[in-house]
C-alpha positions in Angstrom: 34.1 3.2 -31.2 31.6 1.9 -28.9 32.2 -1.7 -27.6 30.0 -4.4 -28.1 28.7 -6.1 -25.1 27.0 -9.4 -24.9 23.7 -8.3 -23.5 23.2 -6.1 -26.8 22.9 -9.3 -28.8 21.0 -11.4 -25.8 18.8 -9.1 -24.1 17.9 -6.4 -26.8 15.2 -5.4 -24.9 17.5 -3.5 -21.9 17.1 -0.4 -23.6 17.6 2.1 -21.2 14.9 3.9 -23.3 11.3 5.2 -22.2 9.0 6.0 -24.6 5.8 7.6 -23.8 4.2 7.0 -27.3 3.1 3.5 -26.6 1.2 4.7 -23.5 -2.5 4.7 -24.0 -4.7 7.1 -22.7 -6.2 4.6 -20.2 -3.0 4.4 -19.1 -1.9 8.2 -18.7 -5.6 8.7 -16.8 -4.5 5.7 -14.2 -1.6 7.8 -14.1 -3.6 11.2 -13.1 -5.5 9.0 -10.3 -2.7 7.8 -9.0 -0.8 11.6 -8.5 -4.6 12.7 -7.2 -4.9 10.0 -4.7 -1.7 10.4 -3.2 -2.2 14.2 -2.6 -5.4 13.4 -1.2 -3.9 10.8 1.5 -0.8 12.7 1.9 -1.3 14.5 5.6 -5.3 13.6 5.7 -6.5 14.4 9.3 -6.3 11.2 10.9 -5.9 11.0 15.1 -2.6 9.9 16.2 -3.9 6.1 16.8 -5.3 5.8 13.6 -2.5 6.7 11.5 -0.4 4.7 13.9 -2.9 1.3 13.4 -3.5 2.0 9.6 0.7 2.8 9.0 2.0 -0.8 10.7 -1.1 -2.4 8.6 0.3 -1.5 5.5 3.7 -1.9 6.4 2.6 -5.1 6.9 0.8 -5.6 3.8 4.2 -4.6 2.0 6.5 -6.6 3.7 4.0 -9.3 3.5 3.4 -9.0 -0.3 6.9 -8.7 -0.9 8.4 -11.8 0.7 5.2 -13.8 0.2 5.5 -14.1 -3.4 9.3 -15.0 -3.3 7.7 -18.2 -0.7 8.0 -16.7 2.9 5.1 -19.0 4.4 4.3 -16.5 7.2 1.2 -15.1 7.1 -0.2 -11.5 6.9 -1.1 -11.1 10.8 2.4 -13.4 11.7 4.5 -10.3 9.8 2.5 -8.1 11.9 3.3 -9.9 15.2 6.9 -9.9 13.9 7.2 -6.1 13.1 5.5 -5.9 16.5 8.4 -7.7 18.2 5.7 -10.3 19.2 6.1 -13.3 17.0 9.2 -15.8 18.2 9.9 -18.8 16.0 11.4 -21.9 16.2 15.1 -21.9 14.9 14.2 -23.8 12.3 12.0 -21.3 11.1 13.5 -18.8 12.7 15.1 -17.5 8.7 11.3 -16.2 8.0 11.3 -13.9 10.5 14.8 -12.8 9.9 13.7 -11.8 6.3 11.5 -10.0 7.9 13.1 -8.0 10.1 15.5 -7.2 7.3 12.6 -5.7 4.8 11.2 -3.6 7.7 15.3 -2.3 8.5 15.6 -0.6 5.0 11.8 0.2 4.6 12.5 2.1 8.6 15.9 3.4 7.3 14.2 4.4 3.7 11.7 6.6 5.7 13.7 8.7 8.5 15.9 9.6 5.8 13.6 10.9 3.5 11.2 12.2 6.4 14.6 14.2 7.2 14.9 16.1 3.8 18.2 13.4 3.6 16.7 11.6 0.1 19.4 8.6 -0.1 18.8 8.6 -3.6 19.5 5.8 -5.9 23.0 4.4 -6.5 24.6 1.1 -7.2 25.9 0.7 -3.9 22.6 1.3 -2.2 20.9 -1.8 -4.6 24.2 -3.9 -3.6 22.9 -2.9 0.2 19.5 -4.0 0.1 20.0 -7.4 -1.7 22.9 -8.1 1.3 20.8 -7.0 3.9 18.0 -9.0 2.5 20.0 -12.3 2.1 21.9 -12.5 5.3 20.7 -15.0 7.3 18.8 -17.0 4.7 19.4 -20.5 3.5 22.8 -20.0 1.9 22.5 -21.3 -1.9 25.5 -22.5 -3.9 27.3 -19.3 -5.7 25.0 -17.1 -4.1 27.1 -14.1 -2.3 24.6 -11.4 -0.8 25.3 -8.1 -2.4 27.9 -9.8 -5.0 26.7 -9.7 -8.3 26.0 -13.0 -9.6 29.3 -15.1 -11.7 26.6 -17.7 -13.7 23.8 -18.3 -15.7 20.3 -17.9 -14.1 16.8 -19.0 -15.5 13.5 -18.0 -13.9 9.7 -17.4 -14.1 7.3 -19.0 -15.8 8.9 -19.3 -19.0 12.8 -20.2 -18.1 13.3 -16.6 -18.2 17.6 -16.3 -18.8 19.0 -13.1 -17.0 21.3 -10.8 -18.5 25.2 -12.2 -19.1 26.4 -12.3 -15.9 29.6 -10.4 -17.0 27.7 -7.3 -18.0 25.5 -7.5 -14.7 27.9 -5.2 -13.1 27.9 -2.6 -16.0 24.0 -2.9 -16.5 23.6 -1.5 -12.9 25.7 1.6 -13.5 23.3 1.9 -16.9 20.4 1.5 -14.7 21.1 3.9 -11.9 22.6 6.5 -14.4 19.7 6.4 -16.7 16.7 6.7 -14.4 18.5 9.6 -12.1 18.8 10.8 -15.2 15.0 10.7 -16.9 13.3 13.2 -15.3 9.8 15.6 -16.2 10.9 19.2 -18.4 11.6 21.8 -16.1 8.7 23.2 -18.2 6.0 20.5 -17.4 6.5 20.5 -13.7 2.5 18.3 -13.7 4.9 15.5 -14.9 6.8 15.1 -11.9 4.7 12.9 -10.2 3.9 10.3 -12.9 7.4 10.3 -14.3 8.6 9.2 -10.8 5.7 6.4 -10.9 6.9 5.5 -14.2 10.5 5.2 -13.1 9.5 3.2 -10.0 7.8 0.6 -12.0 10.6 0.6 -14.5 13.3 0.0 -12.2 11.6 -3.1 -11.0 11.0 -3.9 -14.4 14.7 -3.8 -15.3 16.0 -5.7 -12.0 14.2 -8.4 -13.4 15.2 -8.2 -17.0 18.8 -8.4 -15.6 18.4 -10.4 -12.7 22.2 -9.2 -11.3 22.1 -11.5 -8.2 22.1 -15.1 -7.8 19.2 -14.5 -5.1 16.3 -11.8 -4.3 16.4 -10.1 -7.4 12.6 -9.5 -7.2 12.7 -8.4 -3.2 15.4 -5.7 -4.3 13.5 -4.9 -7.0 10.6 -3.8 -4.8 12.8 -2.3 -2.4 14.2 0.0 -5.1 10.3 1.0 -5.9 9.1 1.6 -2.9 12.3 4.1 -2.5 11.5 6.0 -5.7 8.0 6.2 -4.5 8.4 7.7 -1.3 11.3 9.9 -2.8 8.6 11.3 -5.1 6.3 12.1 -2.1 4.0 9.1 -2.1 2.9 8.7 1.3 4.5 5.5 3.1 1.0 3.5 3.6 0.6 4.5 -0.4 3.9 3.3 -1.4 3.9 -0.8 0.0 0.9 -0.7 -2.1 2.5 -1.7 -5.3 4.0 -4.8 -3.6 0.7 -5.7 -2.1 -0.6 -5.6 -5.4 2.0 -7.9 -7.1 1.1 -10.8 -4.3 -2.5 -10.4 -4.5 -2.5 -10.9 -8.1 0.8 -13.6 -8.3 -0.2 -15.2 -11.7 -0.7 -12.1 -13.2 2.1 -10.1 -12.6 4.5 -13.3 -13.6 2.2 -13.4 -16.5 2.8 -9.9 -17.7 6.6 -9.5 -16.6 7.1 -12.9 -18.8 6.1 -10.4 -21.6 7.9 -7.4 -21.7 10.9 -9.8 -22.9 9.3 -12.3 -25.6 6.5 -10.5 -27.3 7.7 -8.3 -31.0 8.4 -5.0 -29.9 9.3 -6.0 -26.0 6.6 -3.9 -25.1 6.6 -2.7 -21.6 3.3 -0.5 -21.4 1.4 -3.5 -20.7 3.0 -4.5 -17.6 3.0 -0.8 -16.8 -0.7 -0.7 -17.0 -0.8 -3.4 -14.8 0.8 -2.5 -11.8 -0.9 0.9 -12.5 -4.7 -0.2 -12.5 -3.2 -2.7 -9.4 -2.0 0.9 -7.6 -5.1 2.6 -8.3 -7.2 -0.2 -6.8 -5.1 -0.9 -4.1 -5.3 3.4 -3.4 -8.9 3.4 -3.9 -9.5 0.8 -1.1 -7.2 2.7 1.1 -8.6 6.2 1.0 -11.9 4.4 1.7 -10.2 3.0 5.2 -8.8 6.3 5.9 -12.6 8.1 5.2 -14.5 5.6 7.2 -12.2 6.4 10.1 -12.6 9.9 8.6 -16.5 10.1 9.1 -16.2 8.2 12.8 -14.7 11.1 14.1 -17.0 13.6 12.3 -20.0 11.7 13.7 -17.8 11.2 17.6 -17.9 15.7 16.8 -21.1 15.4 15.7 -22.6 13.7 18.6 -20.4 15.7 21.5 -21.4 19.3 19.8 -25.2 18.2 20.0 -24.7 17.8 24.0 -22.3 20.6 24.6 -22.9 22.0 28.1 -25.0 19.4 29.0 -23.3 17.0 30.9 -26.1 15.2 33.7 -26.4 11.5 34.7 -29.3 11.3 31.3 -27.5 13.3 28.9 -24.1 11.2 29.1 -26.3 8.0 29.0 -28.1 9.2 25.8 -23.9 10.2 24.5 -22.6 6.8 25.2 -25.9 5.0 23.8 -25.6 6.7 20.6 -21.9 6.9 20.3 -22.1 2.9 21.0 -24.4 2.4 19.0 -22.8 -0.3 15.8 -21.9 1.5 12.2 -25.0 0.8 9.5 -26.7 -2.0 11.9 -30.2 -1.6 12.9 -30.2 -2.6 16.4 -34.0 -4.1 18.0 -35.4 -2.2 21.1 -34.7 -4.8 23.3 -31.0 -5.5 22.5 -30.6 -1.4 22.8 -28.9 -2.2 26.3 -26.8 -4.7 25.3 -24.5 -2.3 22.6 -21.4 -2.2 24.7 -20.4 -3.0 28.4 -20.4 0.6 29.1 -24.1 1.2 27.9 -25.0 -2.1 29.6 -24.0 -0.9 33.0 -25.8 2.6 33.1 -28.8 1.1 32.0 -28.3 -1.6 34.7 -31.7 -1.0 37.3 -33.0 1.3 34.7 -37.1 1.0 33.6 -38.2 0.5 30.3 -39.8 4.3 30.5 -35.7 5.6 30.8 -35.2 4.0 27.7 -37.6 4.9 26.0 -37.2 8.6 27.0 -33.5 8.5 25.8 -34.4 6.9 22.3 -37.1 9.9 22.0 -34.6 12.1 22.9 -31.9 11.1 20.3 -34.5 10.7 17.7 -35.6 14.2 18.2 -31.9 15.1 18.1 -31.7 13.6 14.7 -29.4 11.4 16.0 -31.4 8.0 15.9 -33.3 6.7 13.5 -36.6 4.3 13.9 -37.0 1.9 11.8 -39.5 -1.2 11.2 -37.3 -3.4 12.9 -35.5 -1.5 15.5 -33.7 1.8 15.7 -30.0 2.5 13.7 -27.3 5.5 13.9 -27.8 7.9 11.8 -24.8 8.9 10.3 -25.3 9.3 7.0 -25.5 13.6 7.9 -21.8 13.2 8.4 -22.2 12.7 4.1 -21.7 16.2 2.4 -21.5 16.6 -1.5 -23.2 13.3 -2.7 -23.8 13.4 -6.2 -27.6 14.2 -6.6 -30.1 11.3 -7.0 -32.7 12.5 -10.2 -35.3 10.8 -11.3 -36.7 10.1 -14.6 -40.3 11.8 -14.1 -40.8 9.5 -17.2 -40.5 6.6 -15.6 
């Protein structure tokens, strides 16, 4: 006979159950974009600087997005300068920057580990971890132990959310843990694996907040735990802080649609599900544009070098620079041509205005330049291949 615990009658909504039914189709295709985009940003050609500058940026959008909404004051660029090792505080602020430090720890840990085939995977003790880690050197709050699950009542969000019975916090995350290692895609549907690991991230937050097992930084474990399952699914790192980002950028909301999932008829869950996906997808969508715009400057930067290979005089590496200089989609008047960058400025330094105007003949004839009413601009829209076709009604 099975025993009866208290949650069972309180929180009938910890189900432990996912059903697919309730997912719409809207919700399923946000699903497909999201397994696309990562496999397009996972190992795109990027130099070593780039994917250097655009890695810390969304480590720092995570770690901002993550503390932010729980009331960390510091800024986006501050958490930069402080994964940097460039941003000391005051000791009386010095706590911000400690939480910090902590969230980039297990983010760093959570990514040599998997990088090194060594997927921690997810277990009570590792959730136990992450809130310690994550509380230790904070404010200390009355009853709160750092990786203790809570021994009281707690009421949060926007509605006076209650969390699960504190005694059945400690059996809830054995439920947790054992159910989602256990829900996994059919060995026969291996085109699931991807968005059932999605699902399961989301989910796990989801249920950290239902029960609410800590008397502190439920919701920074909670994302802690997601951005794990993400990267142990293969979601690129920059891809996986995403989801975090998302929740901060859109605060109301998500406190909005996670007050839901527990008072609504039914408890339903897709819709905060489709919320954090079309958040994903929109957060994704802006980053594989960042990555493709650093994408095209180095097709152009090829472009540009193959166009003057073998020639290599005084005029032909002024044309290179003045062209490679040159700003992105700016048209640029004859007579601030010299002025494009320091570099440009000095070989032009002493030059006539016939020089000039040979090397702007000379790049447009190279197909390089462009004239235009108003001045001259790069041309590098021929870097674009495979636009969808422009055609006209002859109707009209």
């Amino acid at each position: 006979m099975s025993i009866l615990r208290r949650y069972e009658q309180t929180h009938p909504w910890i189900s432990f159950k996912l059903d697919l039914g309730p997912l719409t189709y809207r919700t399923w295709l946000l699903l497909g974009e999201v397994d696309s985009k990562c496999g397009h940003l996972a190992g795109a050609p990027l130099t070593p600087a780039v994917a250097a500058e655009l890695h810390a940026m969304y480590l720092s959008k995570g770690i901002h997005g993550t503390t932010s909404i729980e009331g960390n004051t510091l800024t986006e660029a501050e958490v930069r300068q402080r994964i940097e090792g460039d941003l000391p505080l005051p000791r009386s602020r010095e706590y911000l920057g400690t939480e910090i430090d902590a969230v980039l720890a297990i983010c760093n840990e959570l990514g040599q580990e998997v990088r090194a085939g060594r997927a921690p995977g997810l277990t009570v003790e590792r959730i136990r971890e992450f809130n310690r880690k994550l509380l230790e050197g904070q404010p200390e709050k009355d009853d709160v132990i750092p990786g203790k699950t809570r021994t009281h009542s707690v009421t949060v969000g926007i509605s006076s959310y209650r969390g699960a019975p504190a005694e059945d916090c400690d059996y809830l995350l054995e439920e947790l843990v054992r159910w989602l290692n256990e829900t996994q895609a059919p060995m026969e549907r291996p085109e699931l694996k991807f968005p059932i690991a999605v699902l399961k991230a989301i989910l796990a937050h989801l249920y950290i907040a239902w029960i609410h097992p800590f008397g502190d930084g439920n919701g920074r474990t909670a994302r802690l735990i997601e951005f794990q399952l993400m990267i142990e699914a293969g979601a690129p790192t920059p891809a996986a802080h995403l989801l975090s980002n998302h929740y901060n950028r859109t605060r109301e909301a998500y406190l909005v649609e996670l007050d839901r999932t527990s008072r609504q008829d039914g408890y339903p869950i897709e819709g905060f599900i489709l919320y954090a996906l079309q958040g994903l997808v929109d957060e994704l969508r802006e980053q594989i544009e960042v990555v493709r715009v650093h994408q095209k400057d180095v097709m152009w930067q090829k472009i540009v070098h193959d166009s003057y290979r073998d020639e290599d005089t005084p005029a032909k590496r002024r044309q290179r620079h003045l062209i490679l200089d040159m700003p992105a989609n700016k048209i640029v008047p004859r007579n601030k041509l010299r002025e494009v960058s320091p570099r440009v400025a000095g070989e032009y330094a002493g030059a006539g205005a016939k020089t000039l105007t040979r090397d702007v003949n000379e790049l447009v004839s190279r197909d390089l330049l462009v004239r235009s009413k108003t001045g001259y601009v790069a041309n590098r829209e021929i870097v674009d291949a495979f636009l969808p076709l422009i055609i006209k009604d002859a109707d009209r």
